[in-house]
C-alpha positions in Angstrom: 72.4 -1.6 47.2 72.4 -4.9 49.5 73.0 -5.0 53.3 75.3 -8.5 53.1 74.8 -9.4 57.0 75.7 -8.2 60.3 79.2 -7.6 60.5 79.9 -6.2 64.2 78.2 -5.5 67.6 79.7 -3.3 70.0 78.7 -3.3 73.8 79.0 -0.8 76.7 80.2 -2.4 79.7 82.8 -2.0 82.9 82.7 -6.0 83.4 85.9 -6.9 81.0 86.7 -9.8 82.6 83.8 -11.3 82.6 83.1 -10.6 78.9 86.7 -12.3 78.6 85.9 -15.3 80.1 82.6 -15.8 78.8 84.1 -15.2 75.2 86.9 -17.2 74.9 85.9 -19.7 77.6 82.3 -20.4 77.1 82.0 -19.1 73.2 85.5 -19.7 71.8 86.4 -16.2 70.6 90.0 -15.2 70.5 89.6 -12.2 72.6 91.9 -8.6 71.3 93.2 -6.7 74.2 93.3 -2.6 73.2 93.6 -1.3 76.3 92.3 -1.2 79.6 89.0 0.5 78.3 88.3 -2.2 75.2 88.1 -5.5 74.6 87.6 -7.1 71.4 86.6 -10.7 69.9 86.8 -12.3 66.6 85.9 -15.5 65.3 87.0 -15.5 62.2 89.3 -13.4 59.6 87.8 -10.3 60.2 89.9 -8.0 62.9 87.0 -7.8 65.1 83.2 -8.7 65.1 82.3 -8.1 68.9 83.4 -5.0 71.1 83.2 -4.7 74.5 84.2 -0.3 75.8 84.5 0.5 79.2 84.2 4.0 77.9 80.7 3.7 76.8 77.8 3.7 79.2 77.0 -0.2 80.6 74.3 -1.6 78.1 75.0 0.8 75.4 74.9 -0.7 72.2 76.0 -0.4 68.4 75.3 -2.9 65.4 77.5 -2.5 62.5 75.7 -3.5 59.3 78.0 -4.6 56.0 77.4 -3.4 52.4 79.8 -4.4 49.4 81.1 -1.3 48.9 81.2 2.9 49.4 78.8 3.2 46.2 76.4 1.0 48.0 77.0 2.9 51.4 75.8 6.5 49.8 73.4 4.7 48.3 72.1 3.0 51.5 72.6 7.2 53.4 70.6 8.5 50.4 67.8 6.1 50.9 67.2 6.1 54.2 67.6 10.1 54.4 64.5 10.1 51.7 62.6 7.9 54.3 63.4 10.6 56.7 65.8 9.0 59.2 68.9 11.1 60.0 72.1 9.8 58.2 75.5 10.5 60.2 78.5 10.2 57.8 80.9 9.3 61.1 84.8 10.9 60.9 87.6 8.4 59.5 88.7 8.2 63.5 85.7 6.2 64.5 86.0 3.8 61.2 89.5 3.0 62.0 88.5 1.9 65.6 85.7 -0.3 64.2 88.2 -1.5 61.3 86.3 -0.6 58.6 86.7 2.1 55.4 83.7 4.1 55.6 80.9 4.5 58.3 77.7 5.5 58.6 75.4 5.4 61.7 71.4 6.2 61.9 69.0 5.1 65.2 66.2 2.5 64.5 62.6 3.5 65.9 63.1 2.5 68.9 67.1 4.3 69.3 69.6 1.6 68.9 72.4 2.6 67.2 73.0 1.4 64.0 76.1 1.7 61.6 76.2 0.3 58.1 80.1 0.1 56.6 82.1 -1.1 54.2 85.8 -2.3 54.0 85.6 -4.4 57.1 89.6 -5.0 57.8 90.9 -8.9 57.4 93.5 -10.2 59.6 
């Protein structure tokens, strides 16, 4: 069991305009309209790698760690579980609206919210 990289990171934040701009005008995203509450970018030909929510409270944050596969993810849950961090296996819905198979999420020590996945969708 390998984390591969980081594969997504998801912002809270009421300013989509100006995340628009600064991504596709400063950075060079191709920004993904989904609504009036989220705004997503990718840069290459994964369906998303940065998410901007209305929804979520301004500065929130989530970082989406990849591993190769859902062997590897309950191996990952079991491992950090026996280090005594608390393991969330997250429902399907919340997969699908990162665009990934399978989802897991955990805090780091100091309470960011982590994820680790697998099955990130390809455009």
């Amino acid at each position: 069991m390998a984390i591969l990289g980081l594969g997504y990171a998801g912002f809270g934040s009421d300013a989509l305009d100006d995340w628009r701009q600064f991504g596709t005008g400063l950075v060079g995203l191709q920004a993904i309209e989904r609504g009036n509450a989220l705004l997503a970018f990718r840069m290459d030909d994964r369906k998303q790698r940065i998410v901007i929510d209305r929804a979520q409270g301004e500065g929130t944050r989530f970082f989406g760690w990849e591993v190769a596969d859902a062997t590897d993810l309950d191996a990952l849950a079991a491992r950090l579980e026996r280090a005594g961090v608390a393991v969330t296996s997250e429902p399907q819905a919340l997969a699908d609206s990162r665009r990934v198979r399978g989802l897991i999420s955990f805090s780091d020590p100091a309470g960011n919210r982590l994820e680790a996945f697998h099955g990130a969708e390809i455009d």
